[in-house]
NUZA-311122 format. One line per field, with one value per atom (N, C-alpha, C, CB): residue number from 1; residue in one letter; chain; atom name; x, y, z. Coordinates in pm, whole numbers. Glycine has a CB too. Layout:
rotor: (NUM ...)
drenmar: (A ...)
loba: (A ...)
kolvo: (CA ...)
px: (X ...)
py: (Y ...)
pz: (Z ...)
END
This chain:
rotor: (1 1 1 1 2 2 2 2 3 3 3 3 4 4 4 4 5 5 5 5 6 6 6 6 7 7 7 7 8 8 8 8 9 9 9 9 10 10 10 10 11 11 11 11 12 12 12 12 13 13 13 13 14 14 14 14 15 15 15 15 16 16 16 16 17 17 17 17 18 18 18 18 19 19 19 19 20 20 20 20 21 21 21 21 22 22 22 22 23 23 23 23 24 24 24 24 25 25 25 25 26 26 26 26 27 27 27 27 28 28 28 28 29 29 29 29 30 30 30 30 31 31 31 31 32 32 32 32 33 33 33 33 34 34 34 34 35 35 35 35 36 36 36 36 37 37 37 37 38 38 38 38 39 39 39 39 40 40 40 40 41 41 41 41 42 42 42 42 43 43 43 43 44 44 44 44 45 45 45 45 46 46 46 46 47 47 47 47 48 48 48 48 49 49 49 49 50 50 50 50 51 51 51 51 52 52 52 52 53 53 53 53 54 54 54 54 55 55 55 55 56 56 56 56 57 57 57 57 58 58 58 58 59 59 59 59 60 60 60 60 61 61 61 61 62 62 62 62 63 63 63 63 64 64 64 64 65 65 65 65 66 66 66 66 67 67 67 67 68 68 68 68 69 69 69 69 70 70 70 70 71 71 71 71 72 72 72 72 73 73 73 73 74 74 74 74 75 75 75 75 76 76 76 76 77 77 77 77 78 78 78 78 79 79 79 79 80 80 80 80 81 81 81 81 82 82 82 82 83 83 83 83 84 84 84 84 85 85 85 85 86 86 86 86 87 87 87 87 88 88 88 88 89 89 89 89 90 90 90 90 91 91 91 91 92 92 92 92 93 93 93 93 94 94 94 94 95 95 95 95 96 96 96 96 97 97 97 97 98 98 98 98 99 99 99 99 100 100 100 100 101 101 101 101 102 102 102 102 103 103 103 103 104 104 104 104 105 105 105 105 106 106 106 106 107 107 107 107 108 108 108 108 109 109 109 109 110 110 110 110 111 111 111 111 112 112 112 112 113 113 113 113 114 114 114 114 115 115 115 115 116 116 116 116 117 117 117 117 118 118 118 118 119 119 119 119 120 120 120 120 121 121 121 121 122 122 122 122 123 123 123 123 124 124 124 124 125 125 125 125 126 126 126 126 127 127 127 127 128 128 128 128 129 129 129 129 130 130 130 130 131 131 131 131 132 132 132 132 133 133 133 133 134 134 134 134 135 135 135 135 136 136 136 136 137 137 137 137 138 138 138 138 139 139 139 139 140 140 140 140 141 141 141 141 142 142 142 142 143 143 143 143 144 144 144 144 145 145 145 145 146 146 146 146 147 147 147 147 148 148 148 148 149 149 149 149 150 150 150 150 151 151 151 151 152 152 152 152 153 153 153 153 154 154 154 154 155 155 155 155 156 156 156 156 157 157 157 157 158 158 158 158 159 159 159 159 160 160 160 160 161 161 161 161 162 162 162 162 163 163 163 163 164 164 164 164 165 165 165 165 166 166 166 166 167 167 167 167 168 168 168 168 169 169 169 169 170 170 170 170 171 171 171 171 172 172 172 172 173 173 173 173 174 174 174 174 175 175 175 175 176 176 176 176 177 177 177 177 178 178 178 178 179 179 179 179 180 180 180 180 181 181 181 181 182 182 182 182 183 183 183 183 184 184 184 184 185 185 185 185 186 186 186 186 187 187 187 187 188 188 188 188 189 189 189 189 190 190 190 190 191 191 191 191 192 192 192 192 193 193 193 193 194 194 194 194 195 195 195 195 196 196 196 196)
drenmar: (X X X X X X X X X X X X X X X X X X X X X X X X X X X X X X X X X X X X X X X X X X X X X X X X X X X X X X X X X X X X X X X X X X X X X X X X X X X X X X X X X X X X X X X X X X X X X X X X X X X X X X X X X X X X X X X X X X X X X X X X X X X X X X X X X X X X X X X X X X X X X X X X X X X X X X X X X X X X X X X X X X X X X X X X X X X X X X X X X X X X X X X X X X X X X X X X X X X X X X X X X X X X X X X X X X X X X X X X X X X X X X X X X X X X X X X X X X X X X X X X X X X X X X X X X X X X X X X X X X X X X X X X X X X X X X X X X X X X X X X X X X X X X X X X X X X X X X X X X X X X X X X X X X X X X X X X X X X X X X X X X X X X X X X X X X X X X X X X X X X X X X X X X X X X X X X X X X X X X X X X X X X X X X X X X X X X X X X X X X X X X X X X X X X X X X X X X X X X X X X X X X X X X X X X X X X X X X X X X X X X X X X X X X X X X X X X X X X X X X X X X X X X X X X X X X X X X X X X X X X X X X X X X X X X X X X X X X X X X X X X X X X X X X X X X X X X X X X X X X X X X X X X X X X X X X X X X X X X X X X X X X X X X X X X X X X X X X X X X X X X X X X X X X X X X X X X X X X X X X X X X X X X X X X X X X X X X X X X X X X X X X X X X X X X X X X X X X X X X X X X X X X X X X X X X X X X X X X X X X X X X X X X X X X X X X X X X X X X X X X X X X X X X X X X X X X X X X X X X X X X X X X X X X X X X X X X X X X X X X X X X X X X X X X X X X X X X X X X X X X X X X X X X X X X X X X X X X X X X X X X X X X X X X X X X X X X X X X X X X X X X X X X X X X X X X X X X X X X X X X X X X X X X X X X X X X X X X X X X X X X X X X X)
loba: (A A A A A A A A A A A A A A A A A A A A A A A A A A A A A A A A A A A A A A A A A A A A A A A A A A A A A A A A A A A A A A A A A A A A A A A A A A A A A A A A A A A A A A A A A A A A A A A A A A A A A A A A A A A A A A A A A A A A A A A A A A A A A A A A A A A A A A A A A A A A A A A A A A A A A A A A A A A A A A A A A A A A A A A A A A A A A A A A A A A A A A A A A A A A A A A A A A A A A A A A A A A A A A A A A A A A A A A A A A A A A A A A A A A A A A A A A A A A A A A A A A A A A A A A A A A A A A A A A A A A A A A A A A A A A A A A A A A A A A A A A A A A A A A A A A A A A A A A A A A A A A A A A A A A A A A A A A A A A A A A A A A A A A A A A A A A A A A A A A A A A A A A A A A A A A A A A A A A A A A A A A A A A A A A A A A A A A A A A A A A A A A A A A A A A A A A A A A A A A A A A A A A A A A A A A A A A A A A A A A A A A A A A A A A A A A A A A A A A A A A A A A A A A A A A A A A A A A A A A A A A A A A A A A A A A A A A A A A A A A A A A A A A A A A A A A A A A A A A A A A A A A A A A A A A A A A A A A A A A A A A A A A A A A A A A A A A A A A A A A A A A A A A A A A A A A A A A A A A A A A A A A A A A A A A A A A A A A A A A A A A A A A A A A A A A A A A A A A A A A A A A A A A A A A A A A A A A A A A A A A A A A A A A A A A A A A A A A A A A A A A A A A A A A A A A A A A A A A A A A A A A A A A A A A A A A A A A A A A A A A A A A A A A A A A A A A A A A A A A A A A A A A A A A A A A A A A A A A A A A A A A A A A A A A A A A A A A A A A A A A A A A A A A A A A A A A A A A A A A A A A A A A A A A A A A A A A A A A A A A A A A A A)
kolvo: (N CA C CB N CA C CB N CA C CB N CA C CB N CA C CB N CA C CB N CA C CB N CA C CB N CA C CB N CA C CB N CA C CB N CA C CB N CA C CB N CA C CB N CA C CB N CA C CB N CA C CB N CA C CB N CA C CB N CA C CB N CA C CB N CA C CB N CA C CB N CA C CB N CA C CB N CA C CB N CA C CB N CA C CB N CA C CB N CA C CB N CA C CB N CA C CB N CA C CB N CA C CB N CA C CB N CA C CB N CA C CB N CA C CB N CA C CB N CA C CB N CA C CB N CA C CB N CA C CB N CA C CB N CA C CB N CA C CB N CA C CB N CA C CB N CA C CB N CA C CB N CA C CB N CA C CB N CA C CB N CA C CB N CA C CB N CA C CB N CA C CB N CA C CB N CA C CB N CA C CB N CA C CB N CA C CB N CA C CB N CA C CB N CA C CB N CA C CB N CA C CB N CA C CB N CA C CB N CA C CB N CA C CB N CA C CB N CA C CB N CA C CB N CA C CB N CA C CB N CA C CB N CA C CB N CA C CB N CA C CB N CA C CB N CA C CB N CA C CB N CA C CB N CA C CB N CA C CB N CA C CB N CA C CB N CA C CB N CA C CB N CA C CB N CA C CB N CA C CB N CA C CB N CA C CB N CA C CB N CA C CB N CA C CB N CA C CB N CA C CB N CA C CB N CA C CB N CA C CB N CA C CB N CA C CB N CA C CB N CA C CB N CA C CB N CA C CB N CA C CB N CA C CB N CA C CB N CA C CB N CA C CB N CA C CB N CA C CB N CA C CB N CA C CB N CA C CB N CA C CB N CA C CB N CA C CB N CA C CB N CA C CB N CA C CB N CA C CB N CA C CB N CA C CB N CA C CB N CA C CB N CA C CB N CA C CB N CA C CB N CA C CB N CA C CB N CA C CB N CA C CB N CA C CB N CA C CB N CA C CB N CA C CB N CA C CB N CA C CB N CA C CB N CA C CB N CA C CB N CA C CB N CA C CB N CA C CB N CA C CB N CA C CB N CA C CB N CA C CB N CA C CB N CA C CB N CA C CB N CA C CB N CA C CB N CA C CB N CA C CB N CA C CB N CA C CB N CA C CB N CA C CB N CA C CB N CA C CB N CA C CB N CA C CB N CA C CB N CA C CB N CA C CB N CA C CB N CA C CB N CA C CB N CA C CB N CA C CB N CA C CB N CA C CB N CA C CB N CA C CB N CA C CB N CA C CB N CA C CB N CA C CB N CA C CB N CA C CB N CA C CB N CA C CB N CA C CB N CA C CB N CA C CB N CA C CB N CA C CB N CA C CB N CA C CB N CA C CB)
px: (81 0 86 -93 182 292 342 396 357 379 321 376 192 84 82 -87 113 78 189 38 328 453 428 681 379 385 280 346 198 54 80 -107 117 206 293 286 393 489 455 555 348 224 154 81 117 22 93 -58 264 305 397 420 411 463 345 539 205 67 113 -89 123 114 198 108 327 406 429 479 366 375 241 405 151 -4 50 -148 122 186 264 251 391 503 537 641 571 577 487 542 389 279 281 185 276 251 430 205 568 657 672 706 548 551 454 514 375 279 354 168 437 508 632 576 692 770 686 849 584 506 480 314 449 440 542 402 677 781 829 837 806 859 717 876 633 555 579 470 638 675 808 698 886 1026 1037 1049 876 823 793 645 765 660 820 501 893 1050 1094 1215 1108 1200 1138 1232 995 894 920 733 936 939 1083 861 1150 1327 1317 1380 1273 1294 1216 1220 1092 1032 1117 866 1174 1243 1383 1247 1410 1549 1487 1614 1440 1295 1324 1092 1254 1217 1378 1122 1481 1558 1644 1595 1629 1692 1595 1689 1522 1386 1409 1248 1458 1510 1658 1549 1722 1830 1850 1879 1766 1709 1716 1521 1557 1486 1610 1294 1684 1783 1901 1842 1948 2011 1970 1990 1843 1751 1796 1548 1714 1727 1869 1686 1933 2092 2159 2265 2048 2109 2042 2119 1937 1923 1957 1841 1957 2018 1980 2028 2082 2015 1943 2105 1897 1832 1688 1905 1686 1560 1539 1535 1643 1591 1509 1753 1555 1488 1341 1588 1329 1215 1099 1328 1141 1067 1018 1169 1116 1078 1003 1167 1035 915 756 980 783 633 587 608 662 567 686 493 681 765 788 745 847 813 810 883 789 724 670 873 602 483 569 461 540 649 517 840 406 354 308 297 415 535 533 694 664 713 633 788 524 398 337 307 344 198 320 35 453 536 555 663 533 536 432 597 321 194 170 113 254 237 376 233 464 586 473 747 402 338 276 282 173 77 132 2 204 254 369 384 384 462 327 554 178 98 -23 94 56 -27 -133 -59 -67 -235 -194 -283 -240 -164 -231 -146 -150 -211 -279 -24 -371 -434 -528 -511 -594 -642 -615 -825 -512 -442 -521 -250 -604 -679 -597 -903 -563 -567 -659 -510 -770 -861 -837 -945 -976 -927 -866 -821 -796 -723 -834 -676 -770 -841 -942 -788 -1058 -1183 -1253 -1152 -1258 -1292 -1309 -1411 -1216 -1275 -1106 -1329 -1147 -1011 -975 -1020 -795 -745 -609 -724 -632 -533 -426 -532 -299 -146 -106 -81 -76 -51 119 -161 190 293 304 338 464 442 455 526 468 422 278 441 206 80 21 12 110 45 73 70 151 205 115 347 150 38 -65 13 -150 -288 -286 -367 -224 -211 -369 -47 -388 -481 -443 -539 -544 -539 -480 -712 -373 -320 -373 -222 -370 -506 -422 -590 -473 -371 -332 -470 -313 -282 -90 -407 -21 118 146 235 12 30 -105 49 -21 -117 -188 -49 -262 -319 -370 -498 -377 -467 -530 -374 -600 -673 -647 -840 -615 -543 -649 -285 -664 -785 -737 -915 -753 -657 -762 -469 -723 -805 -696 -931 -738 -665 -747 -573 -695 -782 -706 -835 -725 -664 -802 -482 -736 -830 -823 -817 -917 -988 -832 -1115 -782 -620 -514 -542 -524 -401 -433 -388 -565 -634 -609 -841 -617 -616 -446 -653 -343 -201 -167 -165 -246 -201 -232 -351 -337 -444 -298 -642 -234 -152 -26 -135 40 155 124 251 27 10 6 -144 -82 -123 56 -233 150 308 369 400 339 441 444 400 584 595 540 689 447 433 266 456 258 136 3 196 -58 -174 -341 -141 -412 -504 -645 -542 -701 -753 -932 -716 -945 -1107 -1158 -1182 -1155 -1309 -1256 -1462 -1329 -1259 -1383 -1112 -1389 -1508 -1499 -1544 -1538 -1485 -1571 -1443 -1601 -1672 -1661 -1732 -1749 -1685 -1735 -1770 -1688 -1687 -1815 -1549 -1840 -1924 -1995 -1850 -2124 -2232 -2209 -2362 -2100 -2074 -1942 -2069 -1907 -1762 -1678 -1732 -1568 -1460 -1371 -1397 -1272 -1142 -1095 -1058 -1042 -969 -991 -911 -1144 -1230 -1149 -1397 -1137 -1071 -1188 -974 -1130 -1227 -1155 -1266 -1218 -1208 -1235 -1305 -1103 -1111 -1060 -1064 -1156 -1107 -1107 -1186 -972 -933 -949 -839 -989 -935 -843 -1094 -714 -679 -621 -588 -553 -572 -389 -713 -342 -185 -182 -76 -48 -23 137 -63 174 344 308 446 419 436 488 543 419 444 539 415 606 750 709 854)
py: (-117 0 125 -1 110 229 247 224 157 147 200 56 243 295 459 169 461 572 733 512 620 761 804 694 700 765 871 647 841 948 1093 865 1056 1184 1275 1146 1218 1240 1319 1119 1253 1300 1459 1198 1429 1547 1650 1545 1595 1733 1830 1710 1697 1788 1852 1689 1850 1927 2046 1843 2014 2149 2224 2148 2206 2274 2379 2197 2281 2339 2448 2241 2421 2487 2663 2358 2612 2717 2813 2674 2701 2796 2820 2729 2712 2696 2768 2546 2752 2844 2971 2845 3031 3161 3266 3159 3149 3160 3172 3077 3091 3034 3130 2877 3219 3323 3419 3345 3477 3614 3569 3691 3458 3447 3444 3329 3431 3492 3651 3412 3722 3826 3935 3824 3881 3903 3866 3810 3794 3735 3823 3525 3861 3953 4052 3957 4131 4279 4312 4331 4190 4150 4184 4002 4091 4109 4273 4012 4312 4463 4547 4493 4518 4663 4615 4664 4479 4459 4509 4315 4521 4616 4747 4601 4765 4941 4997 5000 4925 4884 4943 4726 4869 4818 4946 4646 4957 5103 5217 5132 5247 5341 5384 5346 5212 5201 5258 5019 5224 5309 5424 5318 5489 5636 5728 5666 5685 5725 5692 5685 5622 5611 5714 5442 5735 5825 5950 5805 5948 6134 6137 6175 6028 6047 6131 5904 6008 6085 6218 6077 6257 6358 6467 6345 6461 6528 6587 6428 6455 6433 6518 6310 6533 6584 6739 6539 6791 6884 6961 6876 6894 7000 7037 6860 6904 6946 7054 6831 7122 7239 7374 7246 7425 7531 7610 7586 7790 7839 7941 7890 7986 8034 7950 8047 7779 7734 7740 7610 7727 7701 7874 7639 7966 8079 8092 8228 8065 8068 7953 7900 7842 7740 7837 7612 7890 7966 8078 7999 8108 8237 8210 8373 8068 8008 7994 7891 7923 7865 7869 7691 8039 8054 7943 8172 7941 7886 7936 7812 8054 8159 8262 8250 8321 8428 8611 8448 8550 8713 8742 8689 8763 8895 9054 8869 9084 9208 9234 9175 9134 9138 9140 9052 9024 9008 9151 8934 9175 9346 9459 9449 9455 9527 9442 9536 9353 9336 9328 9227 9331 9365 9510 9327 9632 9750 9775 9855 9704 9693 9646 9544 9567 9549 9608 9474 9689 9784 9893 9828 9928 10087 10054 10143 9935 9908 9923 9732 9869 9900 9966 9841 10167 10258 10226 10298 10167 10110 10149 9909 10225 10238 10164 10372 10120 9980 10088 9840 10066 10133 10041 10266 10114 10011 9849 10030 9849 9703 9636 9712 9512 9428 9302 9398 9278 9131 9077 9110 8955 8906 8762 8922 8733 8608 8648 8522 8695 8723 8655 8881 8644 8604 8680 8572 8631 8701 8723 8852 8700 8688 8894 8568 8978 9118 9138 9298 9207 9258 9329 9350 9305 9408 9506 9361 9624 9701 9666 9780 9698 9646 9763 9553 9819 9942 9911 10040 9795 9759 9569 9852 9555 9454 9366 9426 9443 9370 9320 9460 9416 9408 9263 9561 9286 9171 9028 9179 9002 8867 8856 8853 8895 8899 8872 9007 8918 8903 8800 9069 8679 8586 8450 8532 8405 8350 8203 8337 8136 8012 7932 7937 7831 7751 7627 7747 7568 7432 7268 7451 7218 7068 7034 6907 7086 7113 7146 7319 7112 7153 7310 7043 7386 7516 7598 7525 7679 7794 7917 7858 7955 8085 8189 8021 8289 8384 8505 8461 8581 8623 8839 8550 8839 9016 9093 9072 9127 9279 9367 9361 9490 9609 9645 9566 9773 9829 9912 9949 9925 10000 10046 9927 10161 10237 10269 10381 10239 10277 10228 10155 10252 10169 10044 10193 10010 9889 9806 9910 9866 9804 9799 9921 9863 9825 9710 9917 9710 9632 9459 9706 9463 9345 9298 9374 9380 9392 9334 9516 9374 9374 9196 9494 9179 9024 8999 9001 8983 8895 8890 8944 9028 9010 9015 9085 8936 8844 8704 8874 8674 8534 8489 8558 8564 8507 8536 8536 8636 8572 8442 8615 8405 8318 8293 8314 8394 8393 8282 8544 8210 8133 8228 7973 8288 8338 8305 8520 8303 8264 8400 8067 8424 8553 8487 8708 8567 8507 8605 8506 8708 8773 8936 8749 8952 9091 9197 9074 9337 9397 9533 9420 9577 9746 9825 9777 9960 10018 10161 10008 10190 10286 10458 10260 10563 10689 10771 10756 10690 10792 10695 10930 10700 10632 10613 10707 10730 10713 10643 10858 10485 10459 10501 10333 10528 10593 10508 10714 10504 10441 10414 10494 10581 10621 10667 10682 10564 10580 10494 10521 10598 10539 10482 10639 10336 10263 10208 10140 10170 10165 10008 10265 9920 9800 9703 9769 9648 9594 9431 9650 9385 9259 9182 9251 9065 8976 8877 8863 8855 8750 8642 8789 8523 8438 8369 8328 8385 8376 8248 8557 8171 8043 8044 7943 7993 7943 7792 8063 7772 7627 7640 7531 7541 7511 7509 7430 7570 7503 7383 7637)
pz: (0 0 0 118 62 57 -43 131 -124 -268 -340 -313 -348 -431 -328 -433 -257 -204 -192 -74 -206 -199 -371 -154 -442 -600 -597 -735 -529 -545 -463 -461 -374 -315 -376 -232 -458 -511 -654 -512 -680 -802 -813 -770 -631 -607 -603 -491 -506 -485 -645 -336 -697 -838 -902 -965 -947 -967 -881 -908 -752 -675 -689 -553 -695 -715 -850 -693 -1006 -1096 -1122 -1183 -1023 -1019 -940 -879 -813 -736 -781 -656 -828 -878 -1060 -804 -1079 -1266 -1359 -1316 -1302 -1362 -1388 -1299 -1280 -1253 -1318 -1053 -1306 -1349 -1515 -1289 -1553 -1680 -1737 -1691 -1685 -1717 -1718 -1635 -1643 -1672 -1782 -1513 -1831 -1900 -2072 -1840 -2029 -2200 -2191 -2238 -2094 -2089 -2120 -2002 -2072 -2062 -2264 -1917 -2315 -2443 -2514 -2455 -2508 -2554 -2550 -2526 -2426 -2433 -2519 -2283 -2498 -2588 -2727 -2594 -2739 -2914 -2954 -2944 -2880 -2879 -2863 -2694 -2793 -2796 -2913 -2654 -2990 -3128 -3233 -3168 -3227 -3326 -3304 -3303 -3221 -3209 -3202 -3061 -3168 -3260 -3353 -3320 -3445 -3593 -3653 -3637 -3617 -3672 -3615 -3622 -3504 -3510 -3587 -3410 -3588 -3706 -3833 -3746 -3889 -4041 -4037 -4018 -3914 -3908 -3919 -3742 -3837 -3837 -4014 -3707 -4074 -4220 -4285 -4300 -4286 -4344 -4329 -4274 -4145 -4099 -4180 -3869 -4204 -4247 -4425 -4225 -4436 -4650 -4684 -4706 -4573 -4615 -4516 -4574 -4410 -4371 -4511 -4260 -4566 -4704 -4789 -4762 -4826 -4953 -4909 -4952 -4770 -4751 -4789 -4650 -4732 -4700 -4881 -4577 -4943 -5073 -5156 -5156 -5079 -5145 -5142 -5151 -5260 -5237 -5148 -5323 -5093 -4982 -5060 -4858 -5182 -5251 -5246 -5366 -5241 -5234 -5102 -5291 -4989 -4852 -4792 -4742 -4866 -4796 -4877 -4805 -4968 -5143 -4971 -5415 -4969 -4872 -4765 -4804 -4679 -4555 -4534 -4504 -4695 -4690 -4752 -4791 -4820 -4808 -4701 -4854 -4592 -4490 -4366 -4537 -4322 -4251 -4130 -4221 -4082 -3877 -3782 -3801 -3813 -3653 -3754 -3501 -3672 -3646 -3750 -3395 -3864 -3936 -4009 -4081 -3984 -4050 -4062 -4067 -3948 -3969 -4098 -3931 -4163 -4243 -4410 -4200 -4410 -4467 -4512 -4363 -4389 -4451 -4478 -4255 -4471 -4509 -4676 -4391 -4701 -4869 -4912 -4930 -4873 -4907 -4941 -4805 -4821 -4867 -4994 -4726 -4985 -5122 -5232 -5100 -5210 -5351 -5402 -5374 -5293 -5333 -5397 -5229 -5360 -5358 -5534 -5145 -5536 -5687 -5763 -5717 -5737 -5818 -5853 -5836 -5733 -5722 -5648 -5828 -5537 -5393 -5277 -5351 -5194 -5068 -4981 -5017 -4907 -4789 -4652 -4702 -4589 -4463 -4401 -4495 -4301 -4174 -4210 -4143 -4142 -4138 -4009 -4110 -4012 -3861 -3913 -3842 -3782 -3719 -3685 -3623 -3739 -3698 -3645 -3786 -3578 -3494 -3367 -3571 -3284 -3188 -3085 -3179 -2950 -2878 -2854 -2795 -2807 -2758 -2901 -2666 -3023 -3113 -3146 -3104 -3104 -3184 -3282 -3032 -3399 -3485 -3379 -3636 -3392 -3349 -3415 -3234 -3436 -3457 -3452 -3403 -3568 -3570 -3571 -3686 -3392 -3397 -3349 -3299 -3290 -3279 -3258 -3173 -3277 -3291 -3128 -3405 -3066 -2937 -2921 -2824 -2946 -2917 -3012 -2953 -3158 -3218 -3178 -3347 -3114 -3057 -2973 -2997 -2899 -2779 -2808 -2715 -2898 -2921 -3068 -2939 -3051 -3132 -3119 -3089 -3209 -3188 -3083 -3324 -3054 -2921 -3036 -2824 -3021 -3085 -3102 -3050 -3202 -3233 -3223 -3451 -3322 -3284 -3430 -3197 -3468 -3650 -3622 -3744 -3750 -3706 -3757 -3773 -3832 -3868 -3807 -4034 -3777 -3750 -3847 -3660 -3850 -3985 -3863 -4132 -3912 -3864 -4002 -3733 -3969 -4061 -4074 -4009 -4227 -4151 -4272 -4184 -4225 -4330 -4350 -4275 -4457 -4497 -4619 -4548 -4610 -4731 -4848 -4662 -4954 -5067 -5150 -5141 -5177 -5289 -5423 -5231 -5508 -5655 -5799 -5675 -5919 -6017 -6016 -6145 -6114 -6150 -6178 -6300 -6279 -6342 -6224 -6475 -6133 -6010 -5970 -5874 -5931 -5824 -5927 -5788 -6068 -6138 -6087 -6322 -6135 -6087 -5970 -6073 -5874 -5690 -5731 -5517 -5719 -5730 -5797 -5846 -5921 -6006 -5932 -6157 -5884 -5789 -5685 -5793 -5620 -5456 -5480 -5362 -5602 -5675 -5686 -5869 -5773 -5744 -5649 -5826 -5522 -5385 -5367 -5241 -5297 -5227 -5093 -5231 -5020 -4927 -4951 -4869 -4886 -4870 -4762 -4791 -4914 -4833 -4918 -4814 -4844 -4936 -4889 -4908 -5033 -4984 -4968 -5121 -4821 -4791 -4873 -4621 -4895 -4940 -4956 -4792 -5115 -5132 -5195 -5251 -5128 -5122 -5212 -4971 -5306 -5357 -5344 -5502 -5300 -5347 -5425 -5269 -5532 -5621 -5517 -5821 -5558 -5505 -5564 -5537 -5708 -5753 -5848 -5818 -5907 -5945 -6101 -5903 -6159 -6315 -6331 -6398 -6408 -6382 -6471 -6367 -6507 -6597 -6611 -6552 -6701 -6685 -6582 -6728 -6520 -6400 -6287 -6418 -6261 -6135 -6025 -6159 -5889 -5787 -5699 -5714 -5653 -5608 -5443 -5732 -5349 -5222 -5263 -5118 -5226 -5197 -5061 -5294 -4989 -4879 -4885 -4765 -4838 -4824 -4730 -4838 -4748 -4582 -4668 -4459 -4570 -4624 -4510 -4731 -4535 -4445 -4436 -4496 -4358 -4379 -4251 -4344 -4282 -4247 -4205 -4370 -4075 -4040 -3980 -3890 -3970 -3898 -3757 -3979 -3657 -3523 -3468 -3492 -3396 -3336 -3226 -3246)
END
């Protein structure tokens, strides 16, 4: 009977032991060879990403600094439209338009505000979104003829500067039109940088 009985013992306590210990040993060692699996994936994609930053790093440096500034002044990376409504009034004024009441729209609290310096305009920058570019929206008025105003439209249409115009309003001075009827035209337009 002892014979039949140290085997059954001997039986139970290896069950128990592997129920107790092996197990629960043998459960974190898949967990463990799963998370293993999951860092050699994300390895390997970061090895990718980094040959990719490497390329497009490559590509970049090989352009010229004639294209790298032509790029920056498309789609600057900080906040220069300072600079913007100073070639906006260079353009105008090349095609007999003088630039006036310049708004910043959008600003916080939703009212235009005056670009009476450029402190003030930072400051009153719009709430930043989850997009990697930001726009805000600038209004200005100009008065000249019908033929400037075609001009201005063709040399803004070729800046490099990325602006896109919301909505443009004229109104004439007098009820009979002429050639060289001066007309009151107001702009909104909609300008774009990238996030730091």
């Amino acid at each position: 009977m002892t014979r039949l009985f140290l085997p059954i013992i001997l039986i139970g306590a290896a069950i128990g032991l592997f129920a107790v210990f092996t197990d629960s040993l043998y459960s974190e060692v898949k967990e463990l060879s799963i998370e293993r699996d999951n860092y050699n994936t994300a390895l390997s994609n970061s090895k990718q990403i980094l040959k990719e930053r490497d390329t497009l790093v490559e590509k970049y440096n090989n352009f010229s600094e004639v294209d790298k500034e032509k790029l920056n002044k498309l789609l600057p990376d900080n906040v220069d439209n300072i600079r913007l409504i100073i070639e906006l009034e260079t353009l105008g004024l090349r095609d007999g338009m003088v630039l006036k009441d310049v708004k910043v729209e959008g600003a916080p609290g939703g009212k235009a505000q005056d670009l009476s310096s450029e402190e003030e305009f930072v400051e009153n920058l719009p709430i930043e979104s989850k997009r990697d570019y930001s726009s805000m929206d600038i209004s200005f008025s100009m008065d000249g003829t019908y033929q400037s105003f075609l001009k201005f439209i063709s040399d803004l249409d070729k800046s490099l500067r990325m602006v896109d115009v919301q909505s443009i309003t004229f109104s004439s001075p007098s009820e009979k039109e002429s050639a060289g009827a001066i007309y009151s035209f107001d702009f909104k337009i909609r300008t774009y940088w990238l996030k730091n």
